[in-house]
N, C-alpha and C positions, 0 to 999 in steps of 0.2 A: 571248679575250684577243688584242691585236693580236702579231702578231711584229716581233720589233726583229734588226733586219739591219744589221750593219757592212758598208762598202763600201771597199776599198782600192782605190785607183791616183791615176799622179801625174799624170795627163792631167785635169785639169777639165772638159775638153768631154765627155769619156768620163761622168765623175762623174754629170753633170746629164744625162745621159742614162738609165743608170741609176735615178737618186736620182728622175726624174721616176716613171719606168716603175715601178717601186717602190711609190712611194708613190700611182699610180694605183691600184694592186692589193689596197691599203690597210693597208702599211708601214708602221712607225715605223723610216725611215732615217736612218742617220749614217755621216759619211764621215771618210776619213784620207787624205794624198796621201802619205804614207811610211809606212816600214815601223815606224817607231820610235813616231810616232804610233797607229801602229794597233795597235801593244803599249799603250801607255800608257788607248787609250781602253777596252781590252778588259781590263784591269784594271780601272779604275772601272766598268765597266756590263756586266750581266750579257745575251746578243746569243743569238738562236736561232737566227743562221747569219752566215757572213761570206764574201762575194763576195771575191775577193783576187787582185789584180794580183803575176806573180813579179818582174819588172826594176820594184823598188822602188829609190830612194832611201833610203840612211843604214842600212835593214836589208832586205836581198832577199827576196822571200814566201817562198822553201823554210824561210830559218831563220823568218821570221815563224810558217810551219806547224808547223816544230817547237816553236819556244816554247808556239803557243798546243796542242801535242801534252801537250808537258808535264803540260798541269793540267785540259788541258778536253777532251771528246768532242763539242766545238760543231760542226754541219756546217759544209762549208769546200769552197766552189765553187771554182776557179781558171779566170781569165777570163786569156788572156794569147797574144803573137803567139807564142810556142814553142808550135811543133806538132812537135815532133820527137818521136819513140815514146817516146826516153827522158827528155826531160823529162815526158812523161805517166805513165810507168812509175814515176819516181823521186816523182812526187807523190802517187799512190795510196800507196805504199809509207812514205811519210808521214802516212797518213789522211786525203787528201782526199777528198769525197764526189762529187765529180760533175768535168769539167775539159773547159771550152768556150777557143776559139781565138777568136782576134781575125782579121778581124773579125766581128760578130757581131750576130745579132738581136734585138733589145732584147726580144722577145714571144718566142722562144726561153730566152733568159735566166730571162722571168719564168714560166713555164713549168717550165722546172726547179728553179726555185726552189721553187713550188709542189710537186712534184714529191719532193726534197729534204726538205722540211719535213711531206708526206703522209706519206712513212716512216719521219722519225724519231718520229712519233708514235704507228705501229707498231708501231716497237722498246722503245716506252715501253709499251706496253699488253701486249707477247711480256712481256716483263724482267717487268712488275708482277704477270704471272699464270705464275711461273714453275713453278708445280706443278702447274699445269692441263693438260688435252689441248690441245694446237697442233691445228686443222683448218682445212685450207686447199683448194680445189679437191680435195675428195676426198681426201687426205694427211691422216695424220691422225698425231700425235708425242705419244705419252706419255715426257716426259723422268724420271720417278719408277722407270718403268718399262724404259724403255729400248725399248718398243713400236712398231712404226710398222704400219701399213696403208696402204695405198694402195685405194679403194675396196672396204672391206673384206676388202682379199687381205691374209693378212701377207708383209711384207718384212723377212726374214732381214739383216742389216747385222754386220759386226765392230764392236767395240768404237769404233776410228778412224774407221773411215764412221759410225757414229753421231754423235760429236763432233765430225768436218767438218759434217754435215747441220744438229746441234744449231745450233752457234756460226753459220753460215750464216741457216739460218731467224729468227734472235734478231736478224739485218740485212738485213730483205730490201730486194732492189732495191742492192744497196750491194756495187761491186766487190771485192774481195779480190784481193791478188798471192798467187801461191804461196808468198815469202816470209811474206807476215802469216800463212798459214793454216798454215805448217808452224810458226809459232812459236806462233800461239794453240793449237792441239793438243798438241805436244811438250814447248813450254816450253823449258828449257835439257836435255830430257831425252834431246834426239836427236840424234844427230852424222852428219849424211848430206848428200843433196841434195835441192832443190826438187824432182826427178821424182816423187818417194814421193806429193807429192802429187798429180801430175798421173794416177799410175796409179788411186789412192784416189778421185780425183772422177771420172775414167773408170769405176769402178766403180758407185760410187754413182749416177750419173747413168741409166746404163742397168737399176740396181737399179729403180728409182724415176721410169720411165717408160711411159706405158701403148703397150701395142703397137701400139693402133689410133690412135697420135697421134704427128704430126711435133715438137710443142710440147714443150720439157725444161724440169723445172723447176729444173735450175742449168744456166746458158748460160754460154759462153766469149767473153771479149773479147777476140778476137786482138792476142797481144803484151804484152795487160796481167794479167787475171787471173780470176777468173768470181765468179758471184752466183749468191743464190737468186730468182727471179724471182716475183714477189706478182704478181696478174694483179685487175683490179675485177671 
């Protein structure tokens, strides 16, 4: 089935640069040059990711992010000249999945896009086999169980490093801020600070790493927040 990609920004040269490279890779593209538009079309047609400029016209991408946060888990590139930490900080922490600067390579682009849409297809197949053993590079996650291995060694975990590793693995490749992670675990149940989790994946990282290997399999994005890394 081809994938259908929404493309926002109010630059038309941008558009058709894009929309070409796109539909070279063999896209079903549609574009929006505002943010109001790009609500309206993402209501009517159902989209397996959307490219998304933030200095929109008539509605700005953050809110455009949050609306489409609202109701949908669609992936959500953010292509835009803000390179500052904290506009990239503040767009993870609204669920975007991946966030490229202007300017930018069109075969980059479609690359991640690819990229993007290889793991939500991942997370479609983790979610569907939810009662299944997870095995991965020798990791191996019984969630019924609460069991892990790591080349058949077991790895002892708390409760907490279980459910960061779980919810993790169920998105790989896909950043988290220490704010999402501490609210996907705790819920409204914890009244503290982001560090609980930085000490938690300090833990777990080193739990669940082999000693004769430089390679971890959840890595830190300086500034922004970490992942579990899926490897072909």
């Amino acid at each position: 089935m081809v994938s259908k990609i929404l493309v926002v920004d109010d630059e038309p040269k941008i558009l058709r640069i894009i929309e070409h490279c796109l539909s070279r890779e063999g896209y079903e593209v549609a574009t929006a040059t505002d943010g109001q538009q790009a609500l309206e079309q993402f209501q009517r047609q159902d989209y397996d990711l959307v490219v998304l400029d933030l200095a929109l016209p008539k509605v700005d991408g953050f809110q455009v992010c949050r609306t489409i946060r609202e109701t949908s888990s669609v992936p959500i590139i953010i292509l835009s000249v803000r390179n500052q930490e904290l506009d990239k900080i503040l767009g993870f922490n609204l669920g975007v999945d991946d966030y490229l600067t202007k300017p930018f390579s069109p075969v980059e682009l479609c690359l991640r896009v690819k990229a993007v849409l290889r793991r939500t297809k991942v997370e479609r197949k983790v979610l569907n086999n939810e009662g299944s053993v997870y095995c991965h590079n020798g990791l191996s996650i019984n969630p019924s169980s609460r069991e892990v291995l790591l080349d058949d060694r077991s790895i002892e975990l708390t409760a907490k490093e279980f459910d960061i590793l779980w919810f993790m693995v169920k998105h790989p490749n896909k950043v988290f801020t220490r704010k999402q992670l501490l609210y996907q675990i705790w819920q409204n149940d914890y009244i503290g600070n982001e560090d609980t989790v930085t000490v938690l994946i300090s833990r777990l990282r080193e739990k669940i790493k082999r000693e004769d290997s430089q390679v971890s399999f959840i890595q830190t994005l300086r500034g922004v927040g970490y992942k579990f890394a899926m490897y072909e």
